[in-house]
VEXLO-750000 format. One line per field, with one value per atom (N, C-alpha, C, O): atom name; y, x, z; residue in one letter. Coordinates in steps of 0.001 Angstrom, whole numbers, plus 500000, padded with zeros to 6 digits. Layout:
at	CA, ...
north	Y, ...
east	X, ...
up	Z, ...
aa	A, ...
//
This chain:
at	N, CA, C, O, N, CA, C, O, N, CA, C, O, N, CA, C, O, N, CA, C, O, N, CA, C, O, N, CA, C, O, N, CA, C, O, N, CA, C, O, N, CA, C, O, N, CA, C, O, N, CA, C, O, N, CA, C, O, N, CA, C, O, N, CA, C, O, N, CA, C, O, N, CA, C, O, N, CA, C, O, N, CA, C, O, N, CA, C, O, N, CA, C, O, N, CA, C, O, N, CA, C, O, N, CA, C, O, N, CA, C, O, N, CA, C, O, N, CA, C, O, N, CA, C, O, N, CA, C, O, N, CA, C, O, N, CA, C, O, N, CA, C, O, N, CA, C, O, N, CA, C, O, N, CA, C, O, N, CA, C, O, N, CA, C, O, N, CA, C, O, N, CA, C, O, N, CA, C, O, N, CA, C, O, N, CA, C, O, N, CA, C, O, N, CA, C, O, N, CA, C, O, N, CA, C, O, N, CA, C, O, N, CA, C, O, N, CA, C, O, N, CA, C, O, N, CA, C, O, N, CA, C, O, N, CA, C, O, N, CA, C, O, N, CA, C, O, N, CA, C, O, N, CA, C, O, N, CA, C, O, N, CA, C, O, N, CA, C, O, N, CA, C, O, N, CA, C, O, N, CA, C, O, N, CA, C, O, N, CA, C, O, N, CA, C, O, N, CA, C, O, N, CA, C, O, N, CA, C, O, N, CA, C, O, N, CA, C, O, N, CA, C, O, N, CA, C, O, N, CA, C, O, N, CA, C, O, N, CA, C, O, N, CA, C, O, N, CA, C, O, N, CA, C, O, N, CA, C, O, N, CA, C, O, N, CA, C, O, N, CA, C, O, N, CA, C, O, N, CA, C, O, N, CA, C, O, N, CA, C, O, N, CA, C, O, N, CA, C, O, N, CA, C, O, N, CA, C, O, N, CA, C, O, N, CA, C, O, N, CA, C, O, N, CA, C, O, N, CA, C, O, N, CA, C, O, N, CA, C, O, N, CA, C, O, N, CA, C, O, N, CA, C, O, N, CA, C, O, N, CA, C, O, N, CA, C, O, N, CA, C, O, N, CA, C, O, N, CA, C, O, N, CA, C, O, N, CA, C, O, N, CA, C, O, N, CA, C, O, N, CA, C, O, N, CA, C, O, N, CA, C, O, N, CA, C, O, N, CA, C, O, N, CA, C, O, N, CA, C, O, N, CA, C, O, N, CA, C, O, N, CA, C, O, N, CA, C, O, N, CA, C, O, N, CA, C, O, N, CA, C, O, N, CA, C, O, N, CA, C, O, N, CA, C, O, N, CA, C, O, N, CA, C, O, N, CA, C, O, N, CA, C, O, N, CA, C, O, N, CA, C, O, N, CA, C, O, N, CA, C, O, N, CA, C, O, N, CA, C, O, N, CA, C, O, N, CA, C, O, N, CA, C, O, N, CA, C, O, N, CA, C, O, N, CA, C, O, N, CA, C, O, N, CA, C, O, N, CA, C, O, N, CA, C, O, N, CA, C, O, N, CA, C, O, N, CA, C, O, N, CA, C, O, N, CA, C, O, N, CA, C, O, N, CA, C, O, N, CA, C, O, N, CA, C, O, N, CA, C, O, N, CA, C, O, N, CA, C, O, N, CA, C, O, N, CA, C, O, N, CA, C, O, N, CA, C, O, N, CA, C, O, N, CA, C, O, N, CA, C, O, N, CA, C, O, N, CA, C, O, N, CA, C, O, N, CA, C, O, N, CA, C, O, N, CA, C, O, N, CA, C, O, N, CA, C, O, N, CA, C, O, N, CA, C, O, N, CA, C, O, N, CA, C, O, N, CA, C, O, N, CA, C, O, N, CA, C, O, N, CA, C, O, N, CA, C, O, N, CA, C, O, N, CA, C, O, N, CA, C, O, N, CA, C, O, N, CA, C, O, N, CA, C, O, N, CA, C, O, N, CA, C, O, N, CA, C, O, N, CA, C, O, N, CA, C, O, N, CA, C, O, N, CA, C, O, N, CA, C, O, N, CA, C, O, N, CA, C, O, N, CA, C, O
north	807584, 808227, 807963, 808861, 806384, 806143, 807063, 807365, 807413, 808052, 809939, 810606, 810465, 811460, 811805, 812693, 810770, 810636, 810453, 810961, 809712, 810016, 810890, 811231, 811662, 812998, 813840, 813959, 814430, 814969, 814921, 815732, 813534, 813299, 813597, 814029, 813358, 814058, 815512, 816145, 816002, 817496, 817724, 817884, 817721, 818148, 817711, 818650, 816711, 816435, 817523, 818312, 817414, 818391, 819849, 820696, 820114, 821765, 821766, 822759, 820753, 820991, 820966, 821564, 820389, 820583, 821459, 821594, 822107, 823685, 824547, 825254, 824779, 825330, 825431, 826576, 824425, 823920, 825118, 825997, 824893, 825484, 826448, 826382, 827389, 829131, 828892, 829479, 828251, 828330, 827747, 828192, 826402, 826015, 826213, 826287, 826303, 826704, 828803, 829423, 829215, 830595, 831489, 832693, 830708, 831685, 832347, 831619, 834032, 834035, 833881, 834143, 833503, 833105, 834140, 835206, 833872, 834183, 835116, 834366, 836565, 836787, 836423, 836191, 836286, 835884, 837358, 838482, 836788, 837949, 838612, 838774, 838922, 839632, 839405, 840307, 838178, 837770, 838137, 837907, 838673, 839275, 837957, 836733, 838531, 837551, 836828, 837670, 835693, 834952, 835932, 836718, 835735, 836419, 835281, 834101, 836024, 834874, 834129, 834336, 833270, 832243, 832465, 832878, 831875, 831797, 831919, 832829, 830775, 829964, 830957, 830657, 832263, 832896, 833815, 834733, 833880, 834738, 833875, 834461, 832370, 831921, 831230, 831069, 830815, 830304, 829377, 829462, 827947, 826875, 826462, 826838, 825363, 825223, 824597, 823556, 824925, 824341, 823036, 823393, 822058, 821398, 821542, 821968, 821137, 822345, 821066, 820237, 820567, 819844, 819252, 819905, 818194, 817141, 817923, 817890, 818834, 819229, 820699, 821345, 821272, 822188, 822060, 822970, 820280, 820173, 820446, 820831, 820229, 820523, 821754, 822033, 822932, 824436, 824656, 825539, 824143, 824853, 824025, 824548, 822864, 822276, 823290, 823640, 823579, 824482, 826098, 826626, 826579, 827802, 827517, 828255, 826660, 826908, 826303, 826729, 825179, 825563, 827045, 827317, 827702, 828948, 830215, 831121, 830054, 830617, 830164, 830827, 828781, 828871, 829247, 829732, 828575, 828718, 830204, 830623, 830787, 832490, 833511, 834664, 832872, 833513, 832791, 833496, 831303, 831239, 831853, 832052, 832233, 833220, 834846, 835296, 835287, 836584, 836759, 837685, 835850, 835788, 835839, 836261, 835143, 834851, 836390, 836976, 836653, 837949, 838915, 839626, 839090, 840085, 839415, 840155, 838671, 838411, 838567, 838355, 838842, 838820, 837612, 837488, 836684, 834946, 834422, 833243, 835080, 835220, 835390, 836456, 834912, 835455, 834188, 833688, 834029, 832502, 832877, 832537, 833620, 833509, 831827, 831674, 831046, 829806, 829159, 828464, 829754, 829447, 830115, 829403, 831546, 831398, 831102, 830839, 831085, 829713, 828588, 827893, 827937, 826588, 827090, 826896, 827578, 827801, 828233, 827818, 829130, 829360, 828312, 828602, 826817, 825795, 825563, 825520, 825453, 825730, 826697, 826456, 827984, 828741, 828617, 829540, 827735, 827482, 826721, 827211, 825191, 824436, 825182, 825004, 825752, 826643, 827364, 827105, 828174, 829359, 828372, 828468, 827161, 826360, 825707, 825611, 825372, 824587, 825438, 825018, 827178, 827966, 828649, 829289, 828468, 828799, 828046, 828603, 826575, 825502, 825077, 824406, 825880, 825619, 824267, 823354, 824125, 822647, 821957, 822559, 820609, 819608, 818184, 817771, 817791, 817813, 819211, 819883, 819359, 820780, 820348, 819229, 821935, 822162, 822954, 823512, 823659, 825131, 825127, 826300, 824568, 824676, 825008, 825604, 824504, 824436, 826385, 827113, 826674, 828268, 829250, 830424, 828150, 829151, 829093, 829729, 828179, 827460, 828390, 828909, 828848, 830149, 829843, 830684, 828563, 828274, 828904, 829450, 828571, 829298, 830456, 830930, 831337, 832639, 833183, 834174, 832282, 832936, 832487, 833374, 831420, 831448, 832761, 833374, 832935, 833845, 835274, 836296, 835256, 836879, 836457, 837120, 835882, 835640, 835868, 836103, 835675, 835146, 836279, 836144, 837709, 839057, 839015, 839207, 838770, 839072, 837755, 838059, 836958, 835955, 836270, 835513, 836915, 836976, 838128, 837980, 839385, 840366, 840066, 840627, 839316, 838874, 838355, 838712, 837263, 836816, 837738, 837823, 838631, 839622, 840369, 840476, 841390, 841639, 840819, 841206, 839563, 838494, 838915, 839422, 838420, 838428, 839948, 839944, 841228, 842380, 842321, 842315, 842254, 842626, 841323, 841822, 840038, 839069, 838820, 839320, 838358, 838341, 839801, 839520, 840657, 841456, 841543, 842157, 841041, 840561, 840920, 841304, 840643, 840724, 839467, 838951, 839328, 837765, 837755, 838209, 837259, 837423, 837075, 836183, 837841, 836887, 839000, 840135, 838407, 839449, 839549, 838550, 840633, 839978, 840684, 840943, 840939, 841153, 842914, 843269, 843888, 844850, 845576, 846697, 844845, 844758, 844650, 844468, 844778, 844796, 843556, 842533, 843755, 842659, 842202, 843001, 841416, 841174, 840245, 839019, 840698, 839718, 838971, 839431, 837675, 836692, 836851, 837553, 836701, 837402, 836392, 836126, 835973, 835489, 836186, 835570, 837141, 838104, 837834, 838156, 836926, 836195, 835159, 834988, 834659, 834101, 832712, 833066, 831726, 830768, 830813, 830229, 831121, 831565, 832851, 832990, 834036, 834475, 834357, 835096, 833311, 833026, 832640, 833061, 831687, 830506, 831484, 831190, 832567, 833464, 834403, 835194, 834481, 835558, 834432, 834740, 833251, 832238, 831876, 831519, 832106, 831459, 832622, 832434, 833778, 834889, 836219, 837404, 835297, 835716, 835342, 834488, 836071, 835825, 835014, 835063, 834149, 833989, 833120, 832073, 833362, 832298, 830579, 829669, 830555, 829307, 828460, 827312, 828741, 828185, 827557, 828161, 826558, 826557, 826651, 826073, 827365, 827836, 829870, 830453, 830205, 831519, 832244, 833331, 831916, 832589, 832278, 831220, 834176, 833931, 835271, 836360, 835324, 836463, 837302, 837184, 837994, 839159, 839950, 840394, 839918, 841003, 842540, 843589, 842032, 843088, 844164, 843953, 845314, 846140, 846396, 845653, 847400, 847373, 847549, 847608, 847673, 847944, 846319, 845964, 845635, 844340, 843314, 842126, 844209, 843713, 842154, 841317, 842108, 840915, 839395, 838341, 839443, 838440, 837920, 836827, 838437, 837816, 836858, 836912, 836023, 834751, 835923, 837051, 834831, 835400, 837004, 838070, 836662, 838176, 837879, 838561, 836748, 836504, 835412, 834573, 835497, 835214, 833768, 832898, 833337, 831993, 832055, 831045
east	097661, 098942, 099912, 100508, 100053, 100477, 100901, 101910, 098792, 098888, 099027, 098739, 099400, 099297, 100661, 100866, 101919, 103449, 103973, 105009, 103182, 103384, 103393, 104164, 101654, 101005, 102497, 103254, 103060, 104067, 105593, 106137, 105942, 106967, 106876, 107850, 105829, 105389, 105681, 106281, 104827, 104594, 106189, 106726, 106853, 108024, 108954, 109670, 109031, 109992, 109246, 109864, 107930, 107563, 107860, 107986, 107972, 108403, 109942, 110533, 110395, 112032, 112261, 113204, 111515, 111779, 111296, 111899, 110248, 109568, 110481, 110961, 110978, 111642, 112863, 113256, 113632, 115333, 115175, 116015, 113638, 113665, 114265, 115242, 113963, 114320, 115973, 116667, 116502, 117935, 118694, 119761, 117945, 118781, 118140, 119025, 116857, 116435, 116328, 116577, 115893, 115866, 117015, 116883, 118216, 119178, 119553, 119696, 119948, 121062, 122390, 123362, 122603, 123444, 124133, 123585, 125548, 126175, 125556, 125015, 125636, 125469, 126266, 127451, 125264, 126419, 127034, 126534, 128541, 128881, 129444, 130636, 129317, 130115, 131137, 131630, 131756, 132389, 133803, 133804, 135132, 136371, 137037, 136964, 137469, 138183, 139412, 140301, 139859, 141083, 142035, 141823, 143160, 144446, 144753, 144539, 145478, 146406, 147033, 147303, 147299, 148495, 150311, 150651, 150869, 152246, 152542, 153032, 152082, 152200, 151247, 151209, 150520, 149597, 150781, 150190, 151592, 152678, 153386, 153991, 153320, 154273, 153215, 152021, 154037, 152587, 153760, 154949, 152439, 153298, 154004, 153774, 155132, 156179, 155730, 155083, 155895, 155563, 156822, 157940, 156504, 157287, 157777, 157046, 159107, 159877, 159336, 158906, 159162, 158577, 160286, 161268, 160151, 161494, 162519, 163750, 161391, 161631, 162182, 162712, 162078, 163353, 164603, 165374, 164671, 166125, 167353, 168406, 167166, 168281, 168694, 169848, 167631, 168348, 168717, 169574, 168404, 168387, 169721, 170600, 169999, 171434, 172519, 173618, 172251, 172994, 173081, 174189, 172197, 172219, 173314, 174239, 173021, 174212, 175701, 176678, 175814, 177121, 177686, 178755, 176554, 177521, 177565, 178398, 176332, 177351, 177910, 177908, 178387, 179293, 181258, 182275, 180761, 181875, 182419, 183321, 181206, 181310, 181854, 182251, 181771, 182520, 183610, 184537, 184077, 185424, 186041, 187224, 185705, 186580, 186433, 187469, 185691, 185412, 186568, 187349, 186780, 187863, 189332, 190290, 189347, 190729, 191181, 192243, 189757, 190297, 190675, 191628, 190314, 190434, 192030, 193013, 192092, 193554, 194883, 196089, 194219, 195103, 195300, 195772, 194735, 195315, 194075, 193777, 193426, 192215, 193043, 192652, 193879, 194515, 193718, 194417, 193099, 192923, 191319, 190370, 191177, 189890, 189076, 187865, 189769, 189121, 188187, 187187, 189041, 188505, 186747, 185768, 186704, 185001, 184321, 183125, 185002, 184163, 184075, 183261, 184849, 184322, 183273, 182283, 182982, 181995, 180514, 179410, 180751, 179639, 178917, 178058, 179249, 178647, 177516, 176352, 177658, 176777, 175188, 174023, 176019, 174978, 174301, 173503, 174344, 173878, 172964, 171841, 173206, 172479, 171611, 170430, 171736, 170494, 169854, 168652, 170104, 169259, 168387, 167164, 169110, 168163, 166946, 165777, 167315, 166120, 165133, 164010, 165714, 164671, 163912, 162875, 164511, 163794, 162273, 161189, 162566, 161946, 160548, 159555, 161002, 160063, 161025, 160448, 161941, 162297, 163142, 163491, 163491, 164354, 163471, 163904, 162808, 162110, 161059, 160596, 160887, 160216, 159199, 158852, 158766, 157294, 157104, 157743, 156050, 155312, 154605, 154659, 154173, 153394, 154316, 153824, 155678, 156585, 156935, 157226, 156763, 156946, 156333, 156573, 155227, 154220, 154654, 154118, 155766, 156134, 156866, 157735, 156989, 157468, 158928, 159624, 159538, 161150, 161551, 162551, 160510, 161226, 161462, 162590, 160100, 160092, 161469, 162076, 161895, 162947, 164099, 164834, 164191, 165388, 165619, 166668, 164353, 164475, 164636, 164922, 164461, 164775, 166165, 166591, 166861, 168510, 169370, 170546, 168181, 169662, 170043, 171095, 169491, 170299, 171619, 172745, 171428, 172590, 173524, 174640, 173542, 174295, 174889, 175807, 174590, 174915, 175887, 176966, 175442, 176076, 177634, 178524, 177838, 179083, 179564, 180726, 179020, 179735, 180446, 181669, 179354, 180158, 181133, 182010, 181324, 182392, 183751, 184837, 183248, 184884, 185403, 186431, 184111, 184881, 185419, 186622, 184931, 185540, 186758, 187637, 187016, 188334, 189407, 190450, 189338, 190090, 189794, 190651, 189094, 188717, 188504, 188812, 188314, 188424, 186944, 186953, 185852, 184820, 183366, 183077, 182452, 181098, 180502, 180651, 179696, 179194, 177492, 176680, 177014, 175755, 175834, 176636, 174778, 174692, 174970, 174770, 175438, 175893, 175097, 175078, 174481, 173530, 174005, 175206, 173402, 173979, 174293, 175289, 173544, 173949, 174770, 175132, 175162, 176273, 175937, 176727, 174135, 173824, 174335, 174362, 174801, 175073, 173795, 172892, 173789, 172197, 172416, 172404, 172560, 172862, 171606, 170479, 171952, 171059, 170054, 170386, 168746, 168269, 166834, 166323, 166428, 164826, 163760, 162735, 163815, 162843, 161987, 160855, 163324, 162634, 161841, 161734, 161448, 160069, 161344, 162500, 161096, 161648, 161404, 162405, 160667, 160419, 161077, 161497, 161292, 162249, 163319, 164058, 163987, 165463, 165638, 166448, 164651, 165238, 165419, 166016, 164717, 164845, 165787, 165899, 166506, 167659, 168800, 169649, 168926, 169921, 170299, 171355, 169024, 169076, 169511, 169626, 169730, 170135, 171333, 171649, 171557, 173092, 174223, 174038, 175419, 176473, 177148, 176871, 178261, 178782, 177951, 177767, 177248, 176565, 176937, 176266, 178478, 178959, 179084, 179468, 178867, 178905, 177596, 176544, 177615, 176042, 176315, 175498, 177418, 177152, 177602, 178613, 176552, 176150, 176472, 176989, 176294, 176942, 177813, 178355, 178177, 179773, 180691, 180238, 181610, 182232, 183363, 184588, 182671, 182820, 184156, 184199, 185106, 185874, 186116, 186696, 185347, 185179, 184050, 183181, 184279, 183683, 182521, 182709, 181562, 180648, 180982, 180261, 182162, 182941, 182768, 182339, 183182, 183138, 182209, 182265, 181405, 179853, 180065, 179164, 180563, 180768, 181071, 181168, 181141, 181443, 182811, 182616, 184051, 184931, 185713, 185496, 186480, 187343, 188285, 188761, 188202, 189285, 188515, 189058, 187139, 186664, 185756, 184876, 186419, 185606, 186655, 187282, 186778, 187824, 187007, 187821, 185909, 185483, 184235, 183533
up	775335, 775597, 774458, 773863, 774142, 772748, 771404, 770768, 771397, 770359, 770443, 769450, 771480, 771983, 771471, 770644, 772212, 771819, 770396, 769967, 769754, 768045, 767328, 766431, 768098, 767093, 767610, 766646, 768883, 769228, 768289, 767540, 768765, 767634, 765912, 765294, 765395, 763718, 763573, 762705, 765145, 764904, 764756, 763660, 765935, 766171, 764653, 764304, 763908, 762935, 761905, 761190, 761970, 760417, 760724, 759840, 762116, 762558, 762152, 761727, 762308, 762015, 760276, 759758, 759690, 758674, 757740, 756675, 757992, 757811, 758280, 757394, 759592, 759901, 759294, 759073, 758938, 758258, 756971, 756775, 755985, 754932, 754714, 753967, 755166, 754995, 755151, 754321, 755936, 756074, 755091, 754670, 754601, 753711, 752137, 751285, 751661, 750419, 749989, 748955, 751247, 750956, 751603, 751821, 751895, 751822, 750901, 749919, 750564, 749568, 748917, 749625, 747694, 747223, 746684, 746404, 746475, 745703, 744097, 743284, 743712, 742496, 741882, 742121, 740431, 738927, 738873, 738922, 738734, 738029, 739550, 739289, 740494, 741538, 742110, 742787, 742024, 742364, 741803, 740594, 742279, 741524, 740320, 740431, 739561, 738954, 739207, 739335, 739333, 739740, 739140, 738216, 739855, 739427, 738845, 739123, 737691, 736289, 737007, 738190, 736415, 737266, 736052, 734943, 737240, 737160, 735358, 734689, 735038, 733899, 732482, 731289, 733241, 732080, 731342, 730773, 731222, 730803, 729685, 728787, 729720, 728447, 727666, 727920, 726524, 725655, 725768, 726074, 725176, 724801, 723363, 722214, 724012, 723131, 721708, 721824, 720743, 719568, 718838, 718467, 718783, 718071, 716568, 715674, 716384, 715077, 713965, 714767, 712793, 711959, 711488, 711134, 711617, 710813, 710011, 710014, 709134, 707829, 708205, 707301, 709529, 709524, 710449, 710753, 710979, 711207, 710429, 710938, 709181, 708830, 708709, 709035, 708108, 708164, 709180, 709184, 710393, 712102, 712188, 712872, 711627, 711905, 710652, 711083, 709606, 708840, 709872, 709967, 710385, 710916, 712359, 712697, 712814, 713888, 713584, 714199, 712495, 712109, 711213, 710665, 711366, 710401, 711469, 711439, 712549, 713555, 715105, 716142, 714852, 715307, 714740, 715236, 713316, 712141, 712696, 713421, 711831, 712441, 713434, 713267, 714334, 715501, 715525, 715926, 715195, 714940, 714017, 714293, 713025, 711810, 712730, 713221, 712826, 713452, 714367, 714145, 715513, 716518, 716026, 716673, 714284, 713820, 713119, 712906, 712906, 712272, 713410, 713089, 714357, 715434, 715827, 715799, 716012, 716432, 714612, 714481, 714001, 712728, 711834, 710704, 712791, 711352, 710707, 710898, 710062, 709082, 707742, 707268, 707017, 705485, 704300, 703419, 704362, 703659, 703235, 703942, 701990, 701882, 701889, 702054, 701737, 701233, 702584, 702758, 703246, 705162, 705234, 705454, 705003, 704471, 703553, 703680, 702348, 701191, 701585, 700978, 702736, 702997, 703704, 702999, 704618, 705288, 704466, 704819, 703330, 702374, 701716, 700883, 702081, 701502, 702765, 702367, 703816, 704673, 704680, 704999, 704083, 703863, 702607, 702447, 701586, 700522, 700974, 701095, 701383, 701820, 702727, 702431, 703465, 704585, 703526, 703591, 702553, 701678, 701068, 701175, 700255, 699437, 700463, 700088, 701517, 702196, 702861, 703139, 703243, 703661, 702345, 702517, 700971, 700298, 700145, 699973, 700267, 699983, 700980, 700698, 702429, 703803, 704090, 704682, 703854, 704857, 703800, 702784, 704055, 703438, 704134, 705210, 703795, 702381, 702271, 703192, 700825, 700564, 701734, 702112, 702271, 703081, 703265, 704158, 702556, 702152, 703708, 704078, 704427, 705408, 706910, 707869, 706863, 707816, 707829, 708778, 706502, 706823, 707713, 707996, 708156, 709233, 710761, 711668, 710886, 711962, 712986, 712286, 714141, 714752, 714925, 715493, 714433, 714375, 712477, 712011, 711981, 710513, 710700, 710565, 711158, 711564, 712229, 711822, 713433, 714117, 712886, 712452, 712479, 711497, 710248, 710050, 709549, 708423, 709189, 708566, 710361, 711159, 710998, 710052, 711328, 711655, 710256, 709979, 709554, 708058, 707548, 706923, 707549, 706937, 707996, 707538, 709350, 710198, 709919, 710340, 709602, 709398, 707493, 707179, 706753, 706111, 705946, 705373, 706509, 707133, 707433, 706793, 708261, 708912, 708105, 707911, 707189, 705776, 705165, 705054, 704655, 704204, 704480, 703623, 706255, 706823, 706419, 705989, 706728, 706571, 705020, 704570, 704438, 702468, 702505, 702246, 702737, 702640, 702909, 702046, 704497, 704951, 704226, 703801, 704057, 703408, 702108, 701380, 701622, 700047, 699474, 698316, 699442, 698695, 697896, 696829, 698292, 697592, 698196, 699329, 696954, 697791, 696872, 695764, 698138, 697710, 697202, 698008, 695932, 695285, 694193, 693920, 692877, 691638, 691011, 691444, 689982, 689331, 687955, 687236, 687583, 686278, 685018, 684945, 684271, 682937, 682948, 682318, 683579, 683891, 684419, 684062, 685460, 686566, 687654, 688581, 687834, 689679, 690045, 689361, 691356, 692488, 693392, 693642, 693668, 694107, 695451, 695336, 696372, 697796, 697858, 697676, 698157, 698895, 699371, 700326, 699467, 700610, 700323, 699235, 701629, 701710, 701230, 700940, 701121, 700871, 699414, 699056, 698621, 697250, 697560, 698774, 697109, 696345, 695888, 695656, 695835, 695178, 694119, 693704, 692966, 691445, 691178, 690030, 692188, 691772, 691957, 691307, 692996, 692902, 691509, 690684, 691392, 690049, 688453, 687417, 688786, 687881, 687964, 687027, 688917, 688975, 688739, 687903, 689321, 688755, 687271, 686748, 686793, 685682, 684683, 683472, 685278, 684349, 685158, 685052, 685756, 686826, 685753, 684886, 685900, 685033, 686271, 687469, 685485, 684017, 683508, 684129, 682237, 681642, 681749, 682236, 680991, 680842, 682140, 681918, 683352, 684839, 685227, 685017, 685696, 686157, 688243, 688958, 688824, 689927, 689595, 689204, 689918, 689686, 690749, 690492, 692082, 693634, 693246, 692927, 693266, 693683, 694370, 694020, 695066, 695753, 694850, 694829, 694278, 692887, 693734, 694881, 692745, 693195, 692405, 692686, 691308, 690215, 690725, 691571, 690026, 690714, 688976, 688014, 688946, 687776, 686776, 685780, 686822, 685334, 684724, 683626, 685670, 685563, 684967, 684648, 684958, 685082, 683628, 683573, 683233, 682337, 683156, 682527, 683974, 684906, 684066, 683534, 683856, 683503, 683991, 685201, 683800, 684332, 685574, 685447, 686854, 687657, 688084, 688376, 687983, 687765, 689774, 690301, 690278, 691532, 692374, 691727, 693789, 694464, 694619, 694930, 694524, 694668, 694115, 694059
aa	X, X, X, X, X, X, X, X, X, X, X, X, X, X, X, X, X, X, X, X, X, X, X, X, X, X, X, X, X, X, X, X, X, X, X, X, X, X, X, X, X, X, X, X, X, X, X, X, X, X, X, X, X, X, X, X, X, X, X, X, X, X, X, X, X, X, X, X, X, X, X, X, X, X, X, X, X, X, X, X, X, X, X, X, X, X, X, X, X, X, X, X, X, X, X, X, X, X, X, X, X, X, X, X, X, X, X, X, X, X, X, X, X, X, X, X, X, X, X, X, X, X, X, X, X, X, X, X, X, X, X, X, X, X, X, X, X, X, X, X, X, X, X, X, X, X, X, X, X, X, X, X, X, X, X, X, X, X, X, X, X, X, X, X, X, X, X, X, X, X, X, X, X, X, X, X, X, X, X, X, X, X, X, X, X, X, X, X, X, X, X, X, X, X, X, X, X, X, X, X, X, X, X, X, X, X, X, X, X, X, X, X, X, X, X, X, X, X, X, X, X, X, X, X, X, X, X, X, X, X, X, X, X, X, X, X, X, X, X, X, X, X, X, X, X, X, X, X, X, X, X, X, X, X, X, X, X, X, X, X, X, X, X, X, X, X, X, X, X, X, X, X, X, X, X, X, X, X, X, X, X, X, X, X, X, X, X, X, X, X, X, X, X, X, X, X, X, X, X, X, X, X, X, X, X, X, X, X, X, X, X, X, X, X, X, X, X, X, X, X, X, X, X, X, X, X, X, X, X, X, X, X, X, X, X, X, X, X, X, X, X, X, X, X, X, X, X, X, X, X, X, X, X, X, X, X, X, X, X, X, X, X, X, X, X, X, X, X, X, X, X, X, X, X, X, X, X, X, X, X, X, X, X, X, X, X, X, X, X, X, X, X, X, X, X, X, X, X, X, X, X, X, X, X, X, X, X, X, X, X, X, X, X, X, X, X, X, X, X, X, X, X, X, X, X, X, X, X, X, X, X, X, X, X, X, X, X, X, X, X, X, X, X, X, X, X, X, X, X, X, X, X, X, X, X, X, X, X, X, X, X, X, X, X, X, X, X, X, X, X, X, X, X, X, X, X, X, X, X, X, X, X, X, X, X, X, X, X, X, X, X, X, X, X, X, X, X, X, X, X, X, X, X, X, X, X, X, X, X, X, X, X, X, X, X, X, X, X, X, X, X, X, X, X, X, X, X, X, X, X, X, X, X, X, X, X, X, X, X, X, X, X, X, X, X, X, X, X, X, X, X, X, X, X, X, X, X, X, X, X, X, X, X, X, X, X, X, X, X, X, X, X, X, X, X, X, X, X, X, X, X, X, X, X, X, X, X, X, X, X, X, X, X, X, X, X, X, X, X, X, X, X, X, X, X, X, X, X, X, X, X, X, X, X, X, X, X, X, X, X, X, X, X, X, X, X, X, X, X, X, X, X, X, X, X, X, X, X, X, X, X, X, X, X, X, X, X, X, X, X, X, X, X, X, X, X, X, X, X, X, X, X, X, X, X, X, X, X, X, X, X, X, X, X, X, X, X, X, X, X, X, X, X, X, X, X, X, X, X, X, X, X, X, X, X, X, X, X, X, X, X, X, X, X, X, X, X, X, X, X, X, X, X, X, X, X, X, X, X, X, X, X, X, X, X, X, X, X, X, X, X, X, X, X, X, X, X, X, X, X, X, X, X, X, X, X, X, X, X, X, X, X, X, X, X, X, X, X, X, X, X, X, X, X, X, X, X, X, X, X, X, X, X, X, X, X, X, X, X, X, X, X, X, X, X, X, X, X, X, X, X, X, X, X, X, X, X, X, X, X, X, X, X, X
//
């Protein structure tokens, strides 16, 4: 009887586990590939933040003092007490220091910082920031601001040079005898000699 109750109990565990098979090894699964794709998440819409390199704090600190400067002169002129050209030549030292260091990729030089998506947004900004320079010198100085060369072109500022060709338009900008060459011309091409008193700063 013993062994009658054993052979029983074997049978019965090896039927359950013959049996289990099909349910748990030959079910089907899931296809590759049928399954829908996740919806994007929240966060698939922004890219991440890039850190700005040392070396363009300082233009990014020159760019927002010139416009904030900026809209304070802008405001003085709209109300009428803007008479003082000297009020945006102080401010044009600002934008020197910013032209020289975006010429450069940074302060200290860095050719590599130019790839950086904060230079990018800075060198988009600087025609419009210069723009407004100019507005002010028009209506109060009487002037346009650039390098004046031996022909008479006026030559505005502009990133678009090459740092070898700034240094080459400086170095052959009138007035010879000066070694600061920017300057806010009030002479018109007749002028073209860069004469004394021939520029409001």
């Amino acid at each position: 009887m013993r062994h009658i109750s054993i052979l029983f109990t074997v049978s019965l565990t090896a039927c359950t586990l013959v049996g289990g098979a099909p349910a748990k090894l030959g079910a089907p699964g899931p296809v590759s590939g049928s399954e829908p794709a996740p919806a994007p998440g929240v966060g698939s819409k922004y890219t991440a933040a890039t850190e700005v390199p040392r070396n363009l704090k300082s233009p990014q600190h020159s760019l927002e003092i010139m416009q904030e400067g900026l809209e304070k002169l802008e405001k003085k002129l709209e109300s009428g007490t803007l008479n003082n050209p000297e009020d945006i030549h102080s401010l044009r030292i600002s934008w020197l220091t910013y032209f020289g260091a975006m010429e450069r990729g940074g302060e200290p030089r860095c050719e590599a910082c130019k790839r950086n998506p904060e230079y990018a947004r800075m060198k988009a900004a600087t025609a419009d920031i210069n723009n407004r320079f100019a507005a002010l010198e028009k209506a109060v100085a009487k002037c346009t601001y650039g390098y004046r060369m031996s022909n008479g072109d006026l030559l505005p500022m502009t990133l678009d040079w090459s740092e070898e060709e700034w240094k080459d338009i400086v170095e052959k900008a009138m007035p010879p005898a000066y070694m600061q060459k920017e300057r806010c011309w009030t002479d018109d091409k007749a002028g073209k000699a860069g004469k004394p008193n021939g520029w409001a700063y």
